[in-house]
PDB file of N, CA, C and O in Angstrom:
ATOM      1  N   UNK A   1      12.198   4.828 -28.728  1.00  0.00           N
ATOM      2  CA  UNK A   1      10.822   4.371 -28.465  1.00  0.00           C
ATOM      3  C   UNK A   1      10.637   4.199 -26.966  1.00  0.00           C
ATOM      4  O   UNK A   1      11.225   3.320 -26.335  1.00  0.00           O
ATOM      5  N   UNK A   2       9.729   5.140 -26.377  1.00  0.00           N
ATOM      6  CA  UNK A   2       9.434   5.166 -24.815  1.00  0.00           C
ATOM      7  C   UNK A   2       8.411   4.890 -24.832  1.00  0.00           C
ATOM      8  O   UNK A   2       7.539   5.481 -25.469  1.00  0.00           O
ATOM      9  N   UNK A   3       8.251   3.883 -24.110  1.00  0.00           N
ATOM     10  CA  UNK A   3       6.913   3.295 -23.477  1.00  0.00           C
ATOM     11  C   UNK A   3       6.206   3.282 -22.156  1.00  0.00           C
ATOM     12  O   UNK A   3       5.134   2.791 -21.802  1.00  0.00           O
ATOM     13  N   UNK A   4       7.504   4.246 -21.285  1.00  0.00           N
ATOM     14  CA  UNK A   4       7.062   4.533 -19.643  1.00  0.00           C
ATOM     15  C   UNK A   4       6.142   4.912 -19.234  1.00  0.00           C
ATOM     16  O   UNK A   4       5.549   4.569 -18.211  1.00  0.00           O
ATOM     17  N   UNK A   5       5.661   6.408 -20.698  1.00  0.00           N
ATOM     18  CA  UNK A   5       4.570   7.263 -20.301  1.00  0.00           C
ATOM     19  C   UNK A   5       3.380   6.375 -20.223  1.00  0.00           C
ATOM     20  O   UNK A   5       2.635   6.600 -19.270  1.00  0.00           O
ATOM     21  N   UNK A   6       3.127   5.637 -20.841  1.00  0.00           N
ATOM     22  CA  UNK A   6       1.882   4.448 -21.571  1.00  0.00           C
ATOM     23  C   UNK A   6       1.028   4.035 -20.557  1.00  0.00           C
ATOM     24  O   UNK A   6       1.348   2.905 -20.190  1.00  0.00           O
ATOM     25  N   UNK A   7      -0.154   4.587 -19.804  1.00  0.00           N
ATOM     26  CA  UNK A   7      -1.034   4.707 -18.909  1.00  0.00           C
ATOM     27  C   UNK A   7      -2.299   3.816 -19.767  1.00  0.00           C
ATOM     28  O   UNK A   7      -3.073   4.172 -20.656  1.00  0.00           O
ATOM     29  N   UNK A   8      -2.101   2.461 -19.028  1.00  0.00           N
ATOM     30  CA  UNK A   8      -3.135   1.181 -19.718  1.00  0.00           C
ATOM     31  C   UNK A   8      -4.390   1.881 -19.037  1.00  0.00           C
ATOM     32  O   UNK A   8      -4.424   2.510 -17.979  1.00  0.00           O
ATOM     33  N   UNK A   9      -5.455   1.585 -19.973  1.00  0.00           N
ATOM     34  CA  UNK A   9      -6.968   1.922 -19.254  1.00  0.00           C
ATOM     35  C   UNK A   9      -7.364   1.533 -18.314  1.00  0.00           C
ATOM     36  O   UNK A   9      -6.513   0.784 -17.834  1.00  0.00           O
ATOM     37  N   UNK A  10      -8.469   1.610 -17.524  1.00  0.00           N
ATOM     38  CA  UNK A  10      -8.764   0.907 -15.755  1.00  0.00           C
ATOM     39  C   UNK A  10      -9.289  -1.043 -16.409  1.00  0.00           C
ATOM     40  O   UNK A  10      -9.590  -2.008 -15.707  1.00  0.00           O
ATOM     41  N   UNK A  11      -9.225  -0.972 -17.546  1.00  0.00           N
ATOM     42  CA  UNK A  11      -9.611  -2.206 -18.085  1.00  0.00           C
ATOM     43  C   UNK A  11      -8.232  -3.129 -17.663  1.00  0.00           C
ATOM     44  O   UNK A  11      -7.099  -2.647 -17.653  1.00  0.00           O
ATOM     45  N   UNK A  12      -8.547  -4.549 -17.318  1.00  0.00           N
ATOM     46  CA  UNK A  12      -7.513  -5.241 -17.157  1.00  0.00           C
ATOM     47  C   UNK A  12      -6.562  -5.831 -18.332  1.00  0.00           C
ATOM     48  O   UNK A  12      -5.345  -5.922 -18.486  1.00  0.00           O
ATOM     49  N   UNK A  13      -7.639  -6.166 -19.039  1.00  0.00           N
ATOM     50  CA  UNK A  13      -6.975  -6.936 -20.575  1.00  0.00           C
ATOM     51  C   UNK A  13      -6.082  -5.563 -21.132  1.00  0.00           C
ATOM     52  O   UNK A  13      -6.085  -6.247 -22.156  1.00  0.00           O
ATOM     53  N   UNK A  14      -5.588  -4.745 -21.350  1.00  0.00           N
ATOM     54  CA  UNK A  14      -4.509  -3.791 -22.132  1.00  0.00           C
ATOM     55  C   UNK A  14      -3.783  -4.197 -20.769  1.00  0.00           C
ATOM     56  O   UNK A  14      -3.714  -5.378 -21.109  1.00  0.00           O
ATOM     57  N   UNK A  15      -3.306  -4.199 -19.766  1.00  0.00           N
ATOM     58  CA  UNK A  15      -2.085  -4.077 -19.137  1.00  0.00           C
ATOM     59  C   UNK A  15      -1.564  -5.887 -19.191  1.00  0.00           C
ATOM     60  O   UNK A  15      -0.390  -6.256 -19.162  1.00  0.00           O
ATOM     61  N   UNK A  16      -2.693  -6.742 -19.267  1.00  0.00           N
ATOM     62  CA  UNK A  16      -2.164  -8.038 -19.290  1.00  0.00           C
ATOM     63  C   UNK A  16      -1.124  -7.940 -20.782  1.00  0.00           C
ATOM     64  O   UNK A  16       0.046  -8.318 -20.836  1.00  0.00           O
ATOM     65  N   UNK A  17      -1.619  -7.563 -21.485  1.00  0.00           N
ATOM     66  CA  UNK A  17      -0.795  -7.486 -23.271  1.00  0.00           C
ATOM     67  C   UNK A  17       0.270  -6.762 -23.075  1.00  0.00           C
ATOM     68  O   UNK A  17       1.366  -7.186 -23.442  1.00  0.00           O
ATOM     69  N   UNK A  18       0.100  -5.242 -22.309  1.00  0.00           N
ATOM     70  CA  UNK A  18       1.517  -4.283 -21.972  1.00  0.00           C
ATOM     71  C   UNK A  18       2.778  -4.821 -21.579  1.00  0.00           C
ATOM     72  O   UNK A  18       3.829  -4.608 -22.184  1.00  0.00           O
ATOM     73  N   UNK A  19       2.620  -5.734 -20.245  1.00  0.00           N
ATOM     74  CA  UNK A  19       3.636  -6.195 -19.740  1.00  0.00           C
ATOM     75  C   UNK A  19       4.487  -6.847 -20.339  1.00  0.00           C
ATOM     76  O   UNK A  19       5.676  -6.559 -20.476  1.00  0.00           O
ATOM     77  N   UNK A  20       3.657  -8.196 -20.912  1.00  0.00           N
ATOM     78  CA  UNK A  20       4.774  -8.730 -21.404  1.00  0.00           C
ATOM     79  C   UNK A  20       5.609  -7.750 -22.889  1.00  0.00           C
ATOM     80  O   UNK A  20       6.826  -7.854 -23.043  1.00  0.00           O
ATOM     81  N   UNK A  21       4.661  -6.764 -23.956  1.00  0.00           N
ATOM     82  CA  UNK A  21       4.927  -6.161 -24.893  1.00  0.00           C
ATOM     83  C   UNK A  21       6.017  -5.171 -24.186  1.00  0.00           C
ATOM     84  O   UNK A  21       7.163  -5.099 -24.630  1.00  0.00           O
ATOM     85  N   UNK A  22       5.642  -4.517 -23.212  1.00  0.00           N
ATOM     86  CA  UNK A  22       6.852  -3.385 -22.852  1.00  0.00           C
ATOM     87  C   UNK A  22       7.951  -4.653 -22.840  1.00  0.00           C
ATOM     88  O   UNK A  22       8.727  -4.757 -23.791  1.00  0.00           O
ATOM     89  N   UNK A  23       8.000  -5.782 -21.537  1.00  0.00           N
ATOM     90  CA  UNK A  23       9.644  -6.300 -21.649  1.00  0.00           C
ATOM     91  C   UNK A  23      10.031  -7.063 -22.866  1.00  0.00           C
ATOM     92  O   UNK A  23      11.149  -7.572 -22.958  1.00  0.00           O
ATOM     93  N   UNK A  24       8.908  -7.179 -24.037  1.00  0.00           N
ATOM     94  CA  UNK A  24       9.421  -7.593 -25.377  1.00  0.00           C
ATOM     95  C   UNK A  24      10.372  -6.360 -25.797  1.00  0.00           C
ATOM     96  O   UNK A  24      11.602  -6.364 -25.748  1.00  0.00           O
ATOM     97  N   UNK A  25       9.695  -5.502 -26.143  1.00  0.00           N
ATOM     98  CA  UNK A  25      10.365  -3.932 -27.026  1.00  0.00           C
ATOM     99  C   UNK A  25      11.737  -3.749 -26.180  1.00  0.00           C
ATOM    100  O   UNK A  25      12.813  -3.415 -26.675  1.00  0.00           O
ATOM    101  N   UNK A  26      11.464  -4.068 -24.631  1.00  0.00           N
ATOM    102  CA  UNK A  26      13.111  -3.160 -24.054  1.00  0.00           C
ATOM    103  C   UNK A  26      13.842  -4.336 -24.604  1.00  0.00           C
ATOM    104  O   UNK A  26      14.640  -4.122 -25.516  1.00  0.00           O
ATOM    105  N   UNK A  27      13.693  -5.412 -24.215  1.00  0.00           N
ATOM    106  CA  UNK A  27      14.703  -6.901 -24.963  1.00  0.00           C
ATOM    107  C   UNK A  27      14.891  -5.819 -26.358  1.00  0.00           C
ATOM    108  O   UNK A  27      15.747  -4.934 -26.351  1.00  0.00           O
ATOM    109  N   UNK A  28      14.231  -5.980 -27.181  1.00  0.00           N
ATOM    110  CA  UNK A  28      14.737  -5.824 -29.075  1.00  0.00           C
ATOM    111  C   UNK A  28      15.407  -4.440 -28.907  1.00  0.00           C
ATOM    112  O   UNK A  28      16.531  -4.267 -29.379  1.00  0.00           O
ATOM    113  N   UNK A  29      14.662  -3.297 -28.153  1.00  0.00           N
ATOM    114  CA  UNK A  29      15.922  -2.042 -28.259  1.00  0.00           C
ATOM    115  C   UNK A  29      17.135  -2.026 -27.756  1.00  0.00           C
ATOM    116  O   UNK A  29      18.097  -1.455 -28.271  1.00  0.00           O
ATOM    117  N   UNK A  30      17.141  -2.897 -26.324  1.00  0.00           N
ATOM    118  CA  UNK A  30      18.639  -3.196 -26.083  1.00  0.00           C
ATOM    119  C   UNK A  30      19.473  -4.604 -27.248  1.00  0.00           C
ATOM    120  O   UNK A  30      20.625  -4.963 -27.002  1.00  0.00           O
ATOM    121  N   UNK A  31      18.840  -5.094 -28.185  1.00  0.00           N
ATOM    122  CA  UNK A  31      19.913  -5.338 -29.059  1.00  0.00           C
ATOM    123  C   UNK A  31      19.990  -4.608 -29.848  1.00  0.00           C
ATOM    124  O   UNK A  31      21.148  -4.594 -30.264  1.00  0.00           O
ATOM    125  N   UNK A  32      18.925  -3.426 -30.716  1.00  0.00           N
ATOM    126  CA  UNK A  32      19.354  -2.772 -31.517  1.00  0.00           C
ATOM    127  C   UNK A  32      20.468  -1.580 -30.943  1.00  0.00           C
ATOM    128  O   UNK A  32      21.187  -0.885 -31.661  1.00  0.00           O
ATOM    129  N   UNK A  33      20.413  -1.560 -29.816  1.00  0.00           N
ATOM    130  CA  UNK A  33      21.376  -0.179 -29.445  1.00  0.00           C
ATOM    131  C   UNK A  33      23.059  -0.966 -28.978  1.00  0.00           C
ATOM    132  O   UNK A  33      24.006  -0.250 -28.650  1.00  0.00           O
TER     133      UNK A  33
END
């Protein structure tokens, strides 16, 4: 699951939610791996 490509809209509210969601997902894939 890559999330690098993930280009938030010029809207602010999707990148406020991204940030912390991208360093949620890398946390849970580095324990599943």
């Amino acid at each position: 699951m890559s999330l690098g490509g993930y280009s938030p809209p010029a809207d602010s509210t999707p990148s406020v939610f991204f940030i912390p969601l991208a360093a949620i997902a890398n946390k849970i894939e580095s324990q599943i791996n």
